[in-house]
C-alpha positions as CSV (number, residue, x, y, z in Angstrom):
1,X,0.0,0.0,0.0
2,X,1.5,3.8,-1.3
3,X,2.6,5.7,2.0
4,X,0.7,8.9,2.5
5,X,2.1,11.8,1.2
6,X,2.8,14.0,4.6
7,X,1.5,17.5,4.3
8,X,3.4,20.1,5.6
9,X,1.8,22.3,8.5
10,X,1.3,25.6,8.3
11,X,3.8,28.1,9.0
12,X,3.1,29.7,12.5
13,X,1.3,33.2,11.7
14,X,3.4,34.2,15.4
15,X,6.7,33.9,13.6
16,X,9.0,36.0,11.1
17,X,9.7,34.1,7.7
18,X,13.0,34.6,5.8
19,X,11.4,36.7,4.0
20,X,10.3,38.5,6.6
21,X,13.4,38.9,8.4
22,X,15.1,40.2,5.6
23,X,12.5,43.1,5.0
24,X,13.3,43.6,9.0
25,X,16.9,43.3,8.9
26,X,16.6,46.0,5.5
27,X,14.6,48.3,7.8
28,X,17.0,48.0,11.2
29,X,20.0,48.8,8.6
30,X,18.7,51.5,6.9
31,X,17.4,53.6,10.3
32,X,20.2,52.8,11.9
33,X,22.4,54.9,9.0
34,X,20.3,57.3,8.1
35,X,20.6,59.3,11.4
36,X,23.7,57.5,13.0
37,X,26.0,56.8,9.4
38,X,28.8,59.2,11.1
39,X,29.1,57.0,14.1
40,X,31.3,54.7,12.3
41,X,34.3,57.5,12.2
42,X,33.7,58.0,15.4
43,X,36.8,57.4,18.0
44,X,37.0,55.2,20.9
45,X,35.7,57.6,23.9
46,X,36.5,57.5,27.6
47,X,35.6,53.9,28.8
48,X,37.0,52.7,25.3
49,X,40.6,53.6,26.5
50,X,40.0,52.3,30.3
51,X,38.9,48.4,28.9
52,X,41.3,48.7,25.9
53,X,44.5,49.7,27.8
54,X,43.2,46.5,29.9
55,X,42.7,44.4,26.9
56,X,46.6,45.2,26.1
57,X,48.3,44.7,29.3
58,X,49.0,48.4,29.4
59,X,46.5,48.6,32.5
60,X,46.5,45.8,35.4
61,X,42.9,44.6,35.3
62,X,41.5,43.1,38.6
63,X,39.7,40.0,37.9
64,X,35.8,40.8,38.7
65,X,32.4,39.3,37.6
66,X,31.1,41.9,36.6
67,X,30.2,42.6,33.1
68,X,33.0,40.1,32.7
69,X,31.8,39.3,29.1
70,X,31.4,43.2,27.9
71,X,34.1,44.6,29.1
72,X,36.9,42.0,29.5
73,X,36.4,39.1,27.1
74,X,34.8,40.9,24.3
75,X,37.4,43.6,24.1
76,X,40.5,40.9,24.7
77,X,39.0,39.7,21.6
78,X,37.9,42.5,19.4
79,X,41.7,44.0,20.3
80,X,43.1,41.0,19.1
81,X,41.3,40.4,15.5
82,X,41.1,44.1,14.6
83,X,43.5,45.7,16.5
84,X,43.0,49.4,18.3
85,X,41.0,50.9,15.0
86,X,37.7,51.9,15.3
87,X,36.1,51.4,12.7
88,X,35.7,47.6,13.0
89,X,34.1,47.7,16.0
90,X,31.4,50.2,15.1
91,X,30.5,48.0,12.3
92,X,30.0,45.2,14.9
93,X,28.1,47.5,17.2
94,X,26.0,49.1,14.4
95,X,25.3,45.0,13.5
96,X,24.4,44.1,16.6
97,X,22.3,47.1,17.2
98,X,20.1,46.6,14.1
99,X,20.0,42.5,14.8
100,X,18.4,43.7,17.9
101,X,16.0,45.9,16.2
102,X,15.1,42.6,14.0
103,X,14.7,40.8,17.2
104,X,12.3,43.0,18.3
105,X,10.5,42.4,15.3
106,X,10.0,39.4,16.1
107,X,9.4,39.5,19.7
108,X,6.4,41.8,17.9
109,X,5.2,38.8,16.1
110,X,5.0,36.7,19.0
111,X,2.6,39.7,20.7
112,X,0.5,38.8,18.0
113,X,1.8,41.7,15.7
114,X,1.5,42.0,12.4
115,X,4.2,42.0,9.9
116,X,3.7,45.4,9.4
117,X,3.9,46.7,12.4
118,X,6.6,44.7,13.3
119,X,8.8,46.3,10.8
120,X,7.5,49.9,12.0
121,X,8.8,48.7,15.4
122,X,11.7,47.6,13.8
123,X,12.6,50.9,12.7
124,X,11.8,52.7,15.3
125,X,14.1,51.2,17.9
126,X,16.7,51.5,15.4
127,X,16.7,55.1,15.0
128,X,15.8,56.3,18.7
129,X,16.9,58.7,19.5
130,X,18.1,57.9,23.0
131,X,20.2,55.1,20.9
132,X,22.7,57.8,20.5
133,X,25.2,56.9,23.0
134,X,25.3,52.9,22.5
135,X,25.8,53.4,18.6
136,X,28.7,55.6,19.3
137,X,30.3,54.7,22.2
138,X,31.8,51.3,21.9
139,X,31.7,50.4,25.5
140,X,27.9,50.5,25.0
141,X,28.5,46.9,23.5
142,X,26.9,46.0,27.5
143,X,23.7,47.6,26.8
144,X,23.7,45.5,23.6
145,X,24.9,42.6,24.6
146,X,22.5,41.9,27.8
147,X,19.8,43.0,25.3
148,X,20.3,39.9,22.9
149,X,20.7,37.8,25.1
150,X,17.6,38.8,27.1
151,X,15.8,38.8,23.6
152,X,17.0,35.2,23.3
153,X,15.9,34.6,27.1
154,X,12.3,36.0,26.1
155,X,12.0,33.9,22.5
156,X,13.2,30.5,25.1
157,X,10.4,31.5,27.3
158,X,8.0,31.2,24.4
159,X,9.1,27.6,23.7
160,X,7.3,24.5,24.7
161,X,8.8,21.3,26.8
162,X,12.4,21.3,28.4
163,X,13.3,24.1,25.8
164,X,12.4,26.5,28.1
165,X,14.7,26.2,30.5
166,X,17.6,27.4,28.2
167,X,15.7,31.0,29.6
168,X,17.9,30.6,32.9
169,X,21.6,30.6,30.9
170,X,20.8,33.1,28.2
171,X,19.7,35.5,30.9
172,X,22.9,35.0,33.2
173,X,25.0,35.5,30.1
174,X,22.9,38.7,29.7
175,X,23.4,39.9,32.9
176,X,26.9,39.3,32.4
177,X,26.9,42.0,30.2
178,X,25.1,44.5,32.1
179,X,23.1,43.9,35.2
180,X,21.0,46.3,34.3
181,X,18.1,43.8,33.2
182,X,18.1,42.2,36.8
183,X,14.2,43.0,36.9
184,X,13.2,41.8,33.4
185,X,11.9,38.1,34.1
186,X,9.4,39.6,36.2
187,X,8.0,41.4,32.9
188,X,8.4,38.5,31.0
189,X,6.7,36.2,33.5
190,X,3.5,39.2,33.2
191,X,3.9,38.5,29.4
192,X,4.2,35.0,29.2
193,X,2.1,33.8,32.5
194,X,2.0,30.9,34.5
195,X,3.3,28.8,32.2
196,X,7.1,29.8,32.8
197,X,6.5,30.9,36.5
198,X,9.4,28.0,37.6
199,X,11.9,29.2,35.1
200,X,11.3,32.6,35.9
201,X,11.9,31.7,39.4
202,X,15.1,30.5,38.9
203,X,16.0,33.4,36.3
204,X,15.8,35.8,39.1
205,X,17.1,33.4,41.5
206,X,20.5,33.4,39.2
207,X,20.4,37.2,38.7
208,X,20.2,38.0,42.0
209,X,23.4,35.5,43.0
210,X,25.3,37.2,40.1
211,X,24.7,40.8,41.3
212,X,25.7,39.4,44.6
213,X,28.8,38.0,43.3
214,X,29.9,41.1,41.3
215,X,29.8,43.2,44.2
216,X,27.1,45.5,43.6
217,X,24.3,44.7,46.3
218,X,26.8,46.9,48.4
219,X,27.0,50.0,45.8
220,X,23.2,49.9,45.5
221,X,22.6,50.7,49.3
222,X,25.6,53.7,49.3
223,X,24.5,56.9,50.1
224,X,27.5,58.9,50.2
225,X,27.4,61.6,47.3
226,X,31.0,61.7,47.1
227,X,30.6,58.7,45.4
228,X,29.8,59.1,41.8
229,X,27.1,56.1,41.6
230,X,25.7,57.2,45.5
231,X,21.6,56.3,45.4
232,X,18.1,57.7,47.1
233,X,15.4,55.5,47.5
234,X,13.3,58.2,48.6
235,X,11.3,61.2,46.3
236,X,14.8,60.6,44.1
237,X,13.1,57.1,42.2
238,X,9.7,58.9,41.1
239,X,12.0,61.9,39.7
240,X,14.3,59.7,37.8
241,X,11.7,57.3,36.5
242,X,9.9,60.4,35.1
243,X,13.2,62.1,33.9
244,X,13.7,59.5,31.7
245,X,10.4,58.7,30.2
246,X,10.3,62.8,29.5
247,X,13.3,62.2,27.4
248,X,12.0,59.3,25.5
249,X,8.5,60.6,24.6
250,X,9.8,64.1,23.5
251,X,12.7,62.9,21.3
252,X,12.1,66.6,19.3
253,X,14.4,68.0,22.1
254,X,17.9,67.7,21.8
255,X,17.8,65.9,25.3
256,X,21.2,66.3,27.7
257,X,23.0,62.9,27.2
258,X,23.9,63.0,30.8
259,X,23.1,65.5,33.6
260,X,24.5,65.5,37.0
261,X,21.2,64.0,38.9
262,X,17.8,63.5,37.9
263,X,15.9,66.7,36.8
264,X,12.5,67.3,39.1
265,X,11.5,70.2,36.6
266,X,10.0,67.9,34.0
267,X,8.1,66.0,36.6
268,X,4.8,67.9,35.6
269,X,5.5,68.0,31.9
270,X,6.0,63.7,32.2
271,X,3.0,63.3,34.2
272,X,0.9,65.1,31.7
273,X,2.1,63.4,29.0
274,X,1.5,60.3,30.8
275,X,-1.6,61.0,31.2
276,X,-2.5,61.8,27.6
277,X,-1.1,58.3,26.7
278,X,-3.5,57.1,28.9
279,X,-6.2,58.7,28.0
280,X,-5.6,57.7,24.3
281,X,-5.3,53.8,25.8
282,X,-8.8,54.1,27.0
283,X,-10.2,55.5,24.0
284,X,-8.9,52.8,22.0
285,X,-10.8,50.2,23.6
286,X,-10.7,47.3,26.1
287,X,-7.9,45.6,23.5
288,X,-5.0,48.3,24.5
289,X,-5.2,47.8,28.3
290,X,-3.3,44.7,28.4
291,X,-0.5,45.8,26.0
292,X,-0.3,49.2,27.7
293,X,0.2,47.6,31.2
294,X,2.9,45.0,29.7
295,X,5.1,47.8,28.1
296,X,4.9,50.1,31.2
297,X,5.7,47.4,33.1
298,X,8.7,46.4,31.2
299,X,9.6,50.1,31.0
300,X,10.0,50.2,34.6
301,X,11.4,47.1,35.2
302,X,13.8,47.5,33.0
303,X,14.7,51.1,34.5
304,X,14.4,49.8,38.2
305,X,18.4,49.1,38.9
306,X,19.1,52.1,38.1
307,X,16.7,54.2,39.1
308,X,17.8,55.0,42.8
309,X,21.2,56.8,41.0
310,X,20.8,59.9,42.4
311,X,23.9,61.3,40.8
312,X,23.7,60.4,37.4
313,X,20.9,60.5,34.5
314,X,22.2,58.6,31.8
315,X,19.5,59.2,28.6
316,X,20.5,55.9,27.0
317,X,19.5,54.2,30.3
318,X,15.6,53.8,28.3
319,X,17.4,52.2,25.6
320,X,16.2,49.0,26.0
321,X,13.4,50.1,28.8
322,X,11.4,51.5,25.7
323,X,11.3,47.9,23.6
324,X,7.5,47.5,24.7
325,X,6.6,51.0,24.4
326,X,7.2,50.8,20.7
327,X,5.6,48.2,20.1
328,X,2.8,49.4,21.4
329,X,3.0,52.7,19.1
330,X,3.5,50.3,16.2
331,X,0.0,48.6,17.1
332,X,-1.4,51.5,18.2
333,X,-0.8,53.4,14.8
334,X,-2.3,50.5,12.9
335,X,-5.3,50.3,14.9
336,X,-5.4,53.8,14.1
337,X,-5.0,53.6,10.6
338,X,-7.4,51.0,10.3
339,X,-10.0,53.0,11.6
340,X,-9.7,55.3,9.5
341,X,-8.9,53.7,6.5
342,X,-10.6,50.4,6.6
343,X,-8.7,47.1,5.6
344,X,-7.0,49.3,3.2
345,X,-3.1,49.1,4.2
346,X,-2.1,52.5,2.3
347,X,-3.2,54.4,5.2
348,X,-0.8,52.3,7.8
349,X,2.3,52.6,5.7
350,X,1.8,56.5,5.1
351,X,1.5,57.1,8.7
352,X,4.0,54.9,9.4
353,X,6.4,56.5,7.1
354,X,5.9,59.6,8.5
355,X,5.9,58.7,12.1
356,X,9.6,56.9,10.9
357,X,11.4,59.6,9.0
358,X,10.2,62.0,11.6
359,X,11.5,59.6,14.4
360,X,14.9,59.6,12.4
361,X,14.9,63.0,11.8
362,X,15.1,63.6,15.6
363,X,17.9,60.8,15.7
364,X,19.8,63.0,13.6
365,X,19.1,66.4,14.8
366,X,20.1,64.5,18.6
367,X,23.6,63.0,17.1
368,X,24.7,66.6,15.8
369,X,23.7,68.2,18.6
370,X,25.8,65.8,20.7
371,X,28.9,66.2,18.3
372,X,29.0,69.8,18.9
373,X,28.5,69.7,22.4
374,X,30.5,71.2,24.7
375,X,31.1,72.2,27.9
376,X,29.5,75.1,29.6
377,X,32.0,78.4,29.1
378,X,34.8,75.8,27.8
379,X,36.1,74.9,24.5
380,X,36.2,71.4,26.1
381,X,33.9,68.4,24.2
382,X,31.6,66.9,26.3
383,X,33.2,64.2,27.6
384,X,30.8,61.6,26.3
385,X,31.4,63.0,22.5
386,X,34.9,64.3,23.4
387,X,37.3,63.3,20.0
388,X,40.2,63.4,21.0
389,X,42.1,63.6,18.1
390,X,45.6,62.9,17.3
391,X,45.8,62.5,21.0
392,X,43.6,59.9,20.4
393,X,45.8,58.5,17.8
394,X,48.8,58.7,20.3
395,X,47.1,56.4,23.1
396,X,45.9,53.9,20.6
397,X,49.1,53.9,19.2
398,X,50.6,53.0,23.1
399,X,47.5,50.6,23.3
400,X,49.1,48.6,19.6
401,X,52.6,48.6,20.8
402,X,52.3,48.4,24.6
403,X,56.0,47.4,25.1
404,X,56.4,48.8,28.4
405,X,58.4,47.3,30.6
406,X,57.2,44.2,33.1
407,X,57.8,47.0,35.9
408,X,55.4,49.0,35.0
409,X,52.1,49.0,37.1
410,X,49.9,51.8,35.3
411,X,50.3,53.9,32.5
412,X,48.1,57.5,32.8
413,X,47.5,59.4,30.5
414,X,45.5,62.9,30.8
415,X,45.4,65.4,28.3
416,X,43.8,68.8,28.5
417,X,44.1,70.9,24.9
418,X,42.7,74.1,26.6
419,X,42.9,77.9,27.0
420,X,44.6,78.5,30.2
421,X,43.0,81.4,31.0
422,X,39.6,79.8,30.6
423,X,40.0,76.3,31.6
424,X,36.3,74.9,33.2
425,X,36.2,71.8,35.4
426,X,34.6,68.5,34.4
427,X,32.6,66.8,36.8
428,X,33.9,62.9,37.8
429,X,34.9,60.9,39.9
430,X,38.7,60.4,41.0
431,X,40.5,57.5,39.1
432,X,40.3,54.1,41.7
433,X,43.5,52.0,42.6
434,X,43.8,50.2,39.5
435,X,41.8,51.9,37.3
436,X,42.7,54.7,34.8
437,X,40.1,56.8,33.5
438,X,40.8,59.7,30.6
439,X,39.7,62.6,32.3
440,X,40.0,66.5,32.2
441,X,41.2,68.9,35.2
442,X,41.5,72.3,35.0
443,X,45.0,72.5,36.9
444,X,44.2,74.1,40.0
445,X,41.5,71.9,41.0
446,X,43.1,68.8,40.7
447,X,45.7,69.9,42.7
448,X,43.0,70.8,45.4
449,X,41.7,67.8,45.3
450,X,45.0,66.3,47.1
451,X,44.8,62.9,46.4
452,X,46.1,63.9,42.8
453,X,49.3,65.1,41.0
454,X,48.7,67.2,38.2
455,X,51.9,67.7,36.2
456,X,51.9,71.1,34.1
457,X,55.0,71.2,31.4
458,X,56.4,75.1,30.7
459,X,58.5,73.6,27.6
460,X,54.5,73.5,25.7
461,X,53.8,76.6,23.9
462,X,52.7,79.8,26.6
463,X,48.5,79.4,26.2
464,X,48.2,75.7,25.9
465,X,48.7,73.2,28.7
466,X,48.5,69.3,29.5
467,X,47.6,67.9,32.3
468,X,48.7,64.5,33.5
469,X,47.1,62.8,36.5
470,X,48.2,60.0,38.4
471,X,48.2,58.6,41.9
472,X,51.4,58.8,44.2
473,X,51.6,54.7,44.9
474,X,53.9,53.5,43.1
475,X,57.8,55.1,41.7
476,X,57.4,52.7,38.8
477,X,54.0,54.1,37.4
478,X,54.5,54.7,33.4
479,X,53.5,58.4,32.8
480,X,53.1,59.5,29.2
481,X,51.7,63.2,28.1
482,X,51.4,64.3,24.8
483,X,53.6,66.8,23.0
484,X,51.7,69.1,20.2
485,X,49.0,66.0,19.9
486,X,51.6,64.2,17.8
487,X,53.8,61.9,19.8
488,X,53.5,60.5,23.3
489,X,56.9,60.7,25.6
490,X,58.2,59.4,28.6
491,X,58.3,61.1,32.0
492,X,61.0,59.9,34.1
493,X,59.6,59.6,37.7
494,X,61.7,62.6,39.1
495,X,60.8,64.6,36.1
496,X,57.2,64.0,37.2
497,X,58.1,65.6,41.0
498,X,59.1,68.4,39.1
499,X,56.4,69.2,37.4
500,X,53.8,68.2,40.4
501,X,56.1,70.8,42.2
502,X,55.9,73.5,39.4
503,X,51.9,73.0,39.7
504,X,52.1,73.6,43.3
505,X,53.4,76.6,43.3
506,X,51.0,77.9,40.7
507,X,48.4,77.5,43.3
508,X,50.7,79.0,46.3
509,X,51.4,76.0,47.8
510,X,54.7,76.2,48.6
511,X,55.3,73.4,51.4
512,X,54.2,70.6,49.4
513,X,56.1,71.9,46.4
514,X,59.5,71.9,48.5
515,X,58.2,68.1,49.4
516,X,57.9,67.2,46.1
517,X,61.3,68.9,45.3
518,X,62.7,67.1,48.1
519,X,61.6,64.1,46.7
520,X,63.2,64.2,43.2
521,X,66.6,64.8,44.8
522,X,66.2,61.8,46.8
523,X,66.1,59.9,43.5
524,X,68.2,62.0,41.5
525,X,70.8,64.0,43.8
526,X,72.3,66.4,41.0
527,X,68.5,67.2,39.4
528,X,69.7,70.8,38.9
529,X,66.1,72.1,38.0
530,X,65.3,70.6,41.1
531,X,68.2,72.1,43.2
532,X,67.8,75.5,41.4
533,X,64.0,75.5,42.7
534,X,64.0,74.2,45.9
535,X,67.1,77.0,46.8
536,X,64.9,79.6,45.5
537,X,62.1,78.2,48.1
538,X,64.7,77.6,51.1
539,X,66.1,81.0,50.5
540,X,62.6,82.2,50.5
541,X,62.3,80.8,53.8
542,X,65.3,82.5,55.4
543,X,67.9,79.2,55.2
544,X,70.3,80.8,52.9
545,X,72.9,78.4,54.0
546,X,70.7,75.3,52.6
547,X,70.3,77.4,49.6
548,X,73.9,78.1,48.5
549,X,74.5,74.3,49.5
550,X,72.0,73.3,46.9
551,X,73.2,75.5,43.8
552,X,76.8,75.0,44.5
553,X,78.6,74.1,41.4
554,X,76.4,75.2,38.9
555,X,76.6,77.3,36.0
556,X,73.8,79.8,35.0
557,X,74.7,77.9,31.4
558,X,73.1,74.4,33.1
559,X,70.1,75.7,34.0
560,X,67.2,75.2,32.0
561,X,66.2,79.0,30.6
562,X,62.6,78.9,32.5
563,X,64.1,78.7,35.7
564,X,67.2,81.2,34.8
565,X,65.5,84.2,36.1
566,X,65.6,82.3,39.8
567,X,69.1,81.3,39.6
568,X,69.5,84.7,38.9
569,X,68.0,86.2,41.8
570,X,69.3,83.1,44.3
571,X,73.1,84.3,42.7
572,X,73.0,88.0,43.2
573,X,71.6,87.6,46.9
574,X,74.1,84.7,47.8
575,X,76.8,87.3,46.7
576,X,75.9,90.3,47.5
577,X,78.9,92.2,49.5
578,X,78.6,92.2,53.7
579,X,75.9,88.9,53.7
580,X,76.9,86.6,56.0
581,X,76.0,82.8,55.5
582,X,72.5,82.0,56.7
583,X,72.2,79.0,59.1
């Protein structure tokens, strides 16, 4: 007897074809470019240098959990197949970024989306505009890693039999990225129900022991404000949470990529447009309630680690909060459309087109706003845009070679290209044992801040200055600075006393720049800048005796020409007829 043909079963409607997917992918690619296309000449920014002088030995990087897979493995790697050039690791961001947008596409389908508005969600998430900062910052690579791999979690959640339970290792290698999506099974469990209430369970459970592992539960419950992560569970939450949905659902304004604590003046404007959502929910029928409720719900959970951060506002913080907020838009605008329009689909893909190039067109106007940002009354970039130039070049350069040698404990470098006269402070926190951060210091406030050095060179041209910053633990510390942007050189340790002391007395501090004087002859006995100063200061003092002892046997001809006028001065006073020798 002739076997029955077996019929194929349909494909599920919940799903994305190939075909499908490639129209998604198409979409994520082109929003992504449109607005962002200049990312990818963008240089590696501040936590670039940190992780990549890591990645290269030229930094001592302390083993830790957290976002172990972000920030250690994935730039050991990247730094070893491309090298310290940027542009290959843009592309992979800009990839990853759009194959999360298609992900989202498909997480749509799943809500019972259809293809349409899937794509429209698509596109949307791609250009956001709070996507500025993770499509050009490359250390954004944690906000989309944990988002894959909690996409992957959700998508595992939606299997059937022992499947699901390949939920609980995609999400730990999420949070291994960034443990910003500790809350998210809790959404998911609202969106999936019951069903995966076990896996969930033990999701969280595993979250939970991570965070404790890496060390944060501590930092989450510090209140000190000298810290730069301190947090406020009190009036401080609501502000935040509404600081950052104000950002997201007025993306016309060129929002502040960062501002110093959450901002309580747009608490009223982000209640009332709140509200006005809302109020377009219920007219929309009993249908939008549910979706509505998920989205907000993954909004906040998705928002909750970080919410308590009473200290720093981060815009791209929503970047994967607002997932289920645009998906809801995408439905809702159909819905819309539909109503208006009838089965006819002409009416969905004009709005949608419009309500996509205008969401790209604030993408744009957001990313040059952000290149041209700068600091208040400076010249300065904004640290989080900040290009550094052949500066840049210089460290990377270090970062490629990094033949220091096995001595060396930490390399710094610190450059500020500005005005002295007008030099403005940036706000930050001091570098940590074992850390090295790129950061900028107007001169005399990093020397206030006494736990610093900052060295200030008088061989660079008269209104220019660098800056290099280091902690005083170690004599065999590597300190580079750079010299006309175009070459980084080597500071001997004395050298560096010098220059710390030559800072100190730019800000009248005249004791700890004959300590730091003192210092350099210790290592170096015949430093005869160093002798030549610290006899000016001791003959300041009224020990004219240590003073000719110190510049004995020196020629005006030996001393460098900056400090001539003081060996000068010291030489015409030590000589002077009737003067009898000082004690």
């Amino acid at each position: 007897m002739p076997s029955t043909p077996a019929i194929p079963s349909p494909p599920n409607p919940r799903s994305l074809t190939g075909r499908d997917l490639a129209v998604a992918a198409l979409v994520a690619v082109a929003a992504t470019l449109i607005p962002y296309h200049r990312g990818l000449h963008f240089p590696f920014a501040l936590d670039d240098y940190t992780f990549l002088m890591q990645a290269s030995g030229l930094e001592p990087a302390r083993w830790s959990l957290r976002r172990i897979l972000s920030t250690r493995l994935y730039y050991d790697l990247m730094l070893h197949v491309f090298g310290p050039r940027p542009l290959p690791w843009h592309v992979v961001a800009f990839t990853l970024h759009a194959g999360l947008g298609v992900a989202l596409a498909g997480l749509g389908r799943r809500c019972g989306l259809s293809r349409r508005a899937a794509w429209l969600a698509c596109g949307l998430f791609a250009a956001s505009p709070v996507a500025f900062t993770v499509v050009y910052w490359i250390a954004c690579v944690q906000e989309l890693g944990a988002g894959l791999f909690l996409m992957g979690a959700a998508f595992l959640l939606d299997a059937r039999g022992r499947r699901v339970w390949w939920a609980v290792p995609a999400f730990a290698v999420a949070m291994l990225c960034k443990e910003s999506v500790l809350v998210a099974p809790v959404a998911l469990l609202l969106w999936q129900g019951r069903r995966v209430l076990r896996p969930v369970v033990v999701m969280v459970a595993t979250g939970t022991a991570l965070f404790v592992l890496s060390g944060l539960h501590g930092r989450m419950f510090s209140a000190d404000r000298t810290q730069p992560y301190a947090t406020d569970y009190g009036f401080n939450v609501v502000t935040h949470l509404t600081t950052q949905w104000f950002w997201w659902a007025t993306p016309w304004r060129a929002y502040p990529d960062r501002v110093a604590s959450p901002d309580p003046s747009v608490l009223l404007p982000a209640l009332g447009i709140l509200a006005l959502v809302t109020g377009l929910v219920l007219w929309a029928g009993p249908r939008a309630r549910r979706p509505f409720v998920l989205a907000a719900v993954w909004f906040v959970a998705l928002l909750l680690p970080v919410l308590p951060l009473r200290q720093h506002a981060y815009a791209y913080y929503t970047y994967l909060p607002q997932m289920g907020l645009l998906l809801l838009a995408a439905a809702g605008l159909e819905r819309a459309a539909a109503r208006v329009a009838g089965k006819s689909s002409l009416g969905f893909l004009a709005a949608g087109a419009v309500l996509l190039a205008g969401w790209m067109f604030c993408a744009e106007r957001t990313a040059r706003t952000h290149e041209r940002l700068r600091l208040p009354k400076s010249q300065v970039p904004h640290d989080s845009v900040v290009r550094y130039g052949t500066a840049a070049g210089a460290l990377v350069r270090a970062v490629d070679a990094a033949h220091l040698p096995p001595t060396v404990r930490r390399v710094v470098f610190f450059c500020l290209p500005e005005q002295l006269g007008t030099a403005a402070h940036t706000p930050g926190s001091v570098p940590q044992p074992g850390t090295t951060r790129v950061r900028k210091f107007p001169l005399r406030d990093a020397l206030r801040e006494g736990r610093l050095f900052t060295l200030h060179d008088p061989g660079l041209e008269a209104v220019w200055i660098d800056t290099l910053t280091a902690r005083d633990e170690a004599p065999d510390n590597a300190l580079f600075f750079t010299s006309g942007f175009s070459d980084i050189a080597r500071l001997d340790v004395p050298r560096a006393y010098l220059l710390q002391a030559q800072g100190q007395l730019m800000i009248e501090d005249r004791g700890a720049a004959m300590r730091s004087l003192r210092r350099v002859l210790q290592i170096a006995p015949g430093h005869i800048p160093a002798r030549v100063l610290l006899g000016a200061l001791e003959l300041e003092s009224g020990h004219a005796g240590t003073a000719q002892a110190l510049v004995n046997g020196i020629t005006r001809e030996q001393v460098p020409k900056d400090l001539q006028p003081f060996f000068d001065q010291m030489q015409q006073y030590l000589t002077a007829p009737g003067r009898s020798p000082g004690p």
